[in-house]
C-alpha positions in Angstrom: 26.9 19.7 3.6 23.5 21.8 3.6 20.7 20.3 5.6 18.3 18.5 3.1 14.3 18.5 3.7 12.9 15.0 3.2 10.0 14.8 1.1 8.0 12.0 -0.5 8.5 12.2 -4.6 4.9 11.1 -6.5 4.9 10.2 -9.6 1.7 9.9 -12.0 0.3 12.4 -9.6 -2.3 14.5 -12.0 -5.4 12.2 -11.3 -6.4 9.2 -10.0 -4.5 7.2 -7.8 -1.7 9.2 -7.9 -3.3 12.4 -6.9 -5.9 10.5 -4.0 -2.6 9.2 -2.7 -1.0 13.1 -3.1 -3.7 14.1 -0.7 -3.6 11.2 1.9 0.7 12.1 2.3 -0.4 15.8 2.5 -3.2 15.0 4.9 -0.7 12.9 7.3 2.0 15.8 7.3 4.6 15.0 4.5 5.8 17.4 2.5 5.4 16.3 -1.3 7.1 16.3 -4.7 4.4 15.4 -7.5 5.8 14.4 -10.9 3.8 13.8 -13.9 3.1 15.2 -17.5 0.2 17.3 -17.3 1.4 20.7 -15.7 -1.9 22.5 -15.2 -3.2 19.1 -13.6 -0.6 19.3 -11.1 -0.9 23.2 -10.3 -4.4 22.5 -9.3 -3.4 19.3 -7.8 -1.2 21.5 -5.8 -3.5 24.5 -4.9 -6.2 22.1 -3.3 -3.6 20.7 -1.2 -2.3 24.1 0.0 -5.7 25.4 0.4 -6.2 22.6 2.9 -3.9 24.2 5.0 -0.9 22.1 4.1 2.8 23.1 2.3 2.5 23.5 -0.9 3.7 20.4 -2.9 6.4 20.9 -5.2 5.4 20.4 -8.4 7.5 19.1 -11.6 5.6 18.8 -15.1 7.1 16.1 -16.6 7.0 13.0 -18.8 9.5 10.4 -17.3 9.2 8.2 -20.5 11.8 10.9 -21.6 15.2 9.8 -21.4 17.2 11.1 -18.6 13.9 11.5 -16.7 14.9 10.1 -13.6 18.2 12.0 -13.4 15.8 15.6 -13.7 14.2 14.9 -10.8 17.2 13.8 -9.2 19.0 17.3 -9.9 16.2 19.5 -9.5 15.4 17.7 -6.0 19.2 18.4 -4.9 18.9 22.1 -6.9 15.7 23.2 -3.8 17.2 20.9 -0.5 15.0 18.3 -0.9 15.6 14.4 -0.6 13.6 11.6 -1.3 12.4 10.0 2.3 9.7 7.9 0.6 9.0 7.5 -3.2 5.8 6.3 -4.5 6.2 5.1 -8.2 2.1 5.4 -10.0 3.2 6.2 -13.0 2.3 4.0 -15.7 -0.6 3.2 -18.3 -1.9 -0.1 -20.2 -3.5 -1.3 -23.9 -5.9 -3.7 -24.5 -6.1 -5.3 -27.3 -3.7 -8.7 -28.9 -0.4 -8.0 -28.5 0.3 -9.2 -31.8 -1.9 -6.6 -33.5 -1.3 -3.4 -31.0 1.1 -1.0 -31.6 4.7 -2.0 -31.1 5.9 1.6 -30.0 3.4 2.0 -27.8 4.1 -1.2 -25.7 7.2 -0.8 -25.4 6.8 2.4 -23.9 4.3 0.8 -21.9 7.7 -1.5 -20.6 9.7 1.5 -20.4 7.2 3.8 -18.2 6.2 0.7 -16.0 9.1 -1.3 -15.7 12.4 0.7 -16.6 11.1 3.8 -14.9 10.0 2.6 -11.9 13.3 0.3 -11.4 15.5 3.1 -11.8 13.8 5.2 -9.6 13.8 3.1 -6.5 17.7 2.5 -7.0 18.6 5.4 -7.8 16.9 7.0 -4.3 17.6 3.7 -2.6 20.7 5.4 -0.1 18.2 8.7 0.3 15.4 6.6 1.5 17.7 4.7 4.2 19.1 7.9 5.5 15.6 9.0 6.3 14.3 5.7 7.3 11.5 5.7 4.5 10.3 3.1 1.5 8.8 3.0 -1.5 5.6 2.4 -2.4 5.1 0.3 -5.9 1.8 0.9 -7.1 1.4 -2.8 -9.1 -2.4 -4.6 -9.5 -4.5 -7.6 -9.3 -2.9 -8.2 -12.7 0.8 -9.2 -11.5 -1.3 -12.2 -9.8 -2.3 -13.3 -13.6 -2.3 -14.3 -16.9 -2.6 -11.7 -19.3 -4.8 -12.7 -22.7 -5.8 -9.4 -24.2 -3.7 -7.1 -21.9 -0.4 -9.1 -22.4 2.1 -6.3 -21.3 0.2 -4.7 -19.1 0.3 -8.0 -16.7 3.5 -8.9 -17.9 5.0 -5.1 -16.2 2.9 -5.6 -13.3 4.2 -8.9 -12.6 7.7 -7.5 -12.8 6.5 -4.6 -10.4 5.6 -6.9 -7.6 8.2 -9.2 -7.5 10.5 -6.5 -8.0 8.9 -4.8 -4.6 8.7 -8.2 -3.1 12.0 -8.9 -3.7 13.5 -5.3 -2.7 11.4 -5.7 0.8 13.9 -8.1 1.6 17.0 -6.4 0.8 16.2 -3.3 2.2 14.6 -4.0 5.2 17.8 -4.4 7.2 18.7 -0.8 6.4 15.3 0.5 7.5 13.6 1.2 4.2 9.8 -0.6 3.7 8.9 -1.6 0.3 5.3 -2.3 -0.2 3.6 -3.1 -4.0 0.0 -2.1 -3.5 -2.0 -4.6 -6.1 -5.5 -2.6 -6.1 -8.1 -4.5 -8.6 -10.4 -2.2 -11.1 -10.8 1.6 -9.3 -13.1 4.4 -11.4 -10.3 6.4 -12.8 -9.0 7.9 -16.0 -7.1 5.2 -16.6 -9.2 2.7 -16.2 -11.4 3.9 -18.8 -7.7 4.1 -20.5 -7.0 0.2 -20.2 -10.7 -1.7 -19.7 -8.7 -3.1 -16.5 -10.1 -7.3 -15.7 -13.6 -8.0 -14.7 -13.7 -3.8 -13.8 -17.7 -4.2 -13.3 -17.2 -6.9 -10.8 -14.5 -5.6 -8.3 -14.0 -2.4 -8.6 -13.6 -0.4 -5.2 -13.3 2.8 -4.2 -9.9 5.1 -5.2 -10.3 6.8 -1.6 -11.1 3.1 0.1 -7.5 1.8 -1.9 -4.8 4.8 -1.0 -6.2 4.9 2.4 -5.3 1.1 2.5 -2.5 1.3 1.0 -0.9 4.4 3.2 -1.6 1.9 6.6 -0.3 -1.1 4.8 3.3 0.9 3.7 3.7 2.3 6.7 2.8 -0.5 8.9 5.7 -2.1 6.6 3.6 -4.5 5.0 5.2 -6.7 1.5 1.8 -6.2 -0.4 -1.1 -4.3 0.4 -4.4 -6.1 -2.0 -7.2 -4.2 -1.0 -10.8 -5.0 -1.0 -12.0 -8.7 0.1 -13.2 -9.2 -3.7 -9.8 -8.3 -4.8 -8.3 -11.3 -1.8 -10.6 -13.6 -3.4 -9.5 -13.1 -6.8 -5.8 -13.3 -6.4 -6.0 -16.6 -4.1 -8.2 -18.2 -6.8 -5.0 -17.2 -9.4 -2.6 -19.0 -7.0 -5.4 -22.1 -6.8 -7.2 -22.5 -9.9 -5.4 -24.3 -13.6 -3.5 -21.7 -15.6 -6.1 -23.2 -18.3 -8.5 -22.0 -16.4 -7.7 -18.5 -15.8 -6.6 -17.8 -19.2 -11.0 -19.2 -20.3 -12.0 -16.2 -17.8 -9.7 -13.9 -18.4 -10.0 -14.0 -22.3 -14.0 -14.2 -22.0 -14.3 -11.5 -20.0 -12.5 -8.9 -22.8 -14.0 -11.2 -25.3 -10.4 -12.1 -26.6 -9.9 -15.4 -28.7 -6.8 -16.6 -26.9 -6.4 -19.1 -30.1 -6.2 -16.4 -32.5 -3.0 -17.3 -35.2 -0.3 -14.9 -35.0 -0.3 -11.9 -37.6 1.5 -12.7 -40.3 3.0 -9.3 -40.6 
């Protein structure tokens, strides 16, 4: 069998998270796969990277709500040599708004990109990433940590994301693969302009500050990374305070009226 190169596979790489974290795996020497939609994005994504003096990242326009996503990048890896040694799964988008009254489609391909997706991913690599003693690195939020009132989904996929990671760190582990689910609070990207993420004004920290912390924390092998000292405060006041409670400042700070009667549509 041909020698495969190990790389690590990015997804949601175009901006934001994604793409800081693109430049901290390029920075500390691995060679990179970046997935995502936008394909001019990526290109120049990939030309800052190389310009640094590093490989050129292999780039794949593409939108993995697509069915049959996961197997593309799959064949496509085996098509140029290259195996998955660590995967970081970004992609993913939320809605605010009443679940009740957003649209239907679009959360459940809000499930789909940040639940299905990002399962089948990790499994599918799962041998790969043993074979080259690697991990994956689950970007999740602050959100999995709480209620949802006003971005019911969105916490309800990033709940799923972090005990899915929590609960793969476990299995894995014995077969030298880390799994780490990074839970960053409000950072000043696209998407959070995208999704009006909780208390943003409040807690938000830096996109360089959070991939630096969570590169250290996956590699060190760590079961969650939450960085920021704001963000530690926040998630041990979820585990701490009444639900009743939460759901009062949650719903008041995106001025949501958790009482509101279900459409009757």
């Amino acid at each position: 069998m041909p020698e495969t190169k190990p790389v690590a596979v990015i997804t949601g790489a175009s901006a934001g998270i994604g793409a800081a974290l693109a430049n901290v795996f390029a920075d500390r020497g691995h060679a990179l796969v970046l997935v995502a939609r936008r394909a001019a994005q990526l290109k120049a994504l990939a030309d800052t990277i190389e310009s640094r003096g590093h490989a050129r990242p292999h780039v794949m326009a593409l939108d993995l709500g697509q069915p049959g996503a996961a197997g593309r990048i799959e064949d496509e890896l085996r098509e140029h040599g290259l195996e998955p040694q660590f995967l970081v799964n970004n992609a993913g988008f939320g809605l605010m708004g009443l679940a009740a009254s957003l649209d239907r489609a679009q959360q459940l391909a809000m499930i789909d990109l940040n639940v299905r997706v990002l399962t089948e991913l990790s499994l599918r690599f799962a041998a790969s990433l043993a074979r080259h003693k690697g991990g994956i690195l689950n970007v999740a939020s602050v959100a999995s940590f709480l209620p949802g009132p006003g971005m019911a989904v969105y916490h309800a996929t990033k709940a799923y994301v972090l005990s899915f990671s929590e609960a793969l760190h476990q299995e894995l582990k014995s077969r030298g693969v880390r799994v780490t689910a990074l839970c960053p609070g409000p950072v000043i990207t696209e998407f959070r302009v995208q999704s009006h993420t909780f208390l943003a004004g409040k807690i938000s920290r830096g996109v360089p500050r959070v991939v630096r912390d969570g590169y250290n924390g996956f590699m060190a092998g760590q079961r969650v990374v939450v960085p920021g000292f704001a963000n530690h405060v926040l998630v041990a006041a979820a585990q701490m305070l009444p639900r009743r409670a939460l759901f009062s400042l949650i719903a008041g700070s995106r001025r949501v009226d958790v009482q509101t009667k279900d459409n009757p549509r």
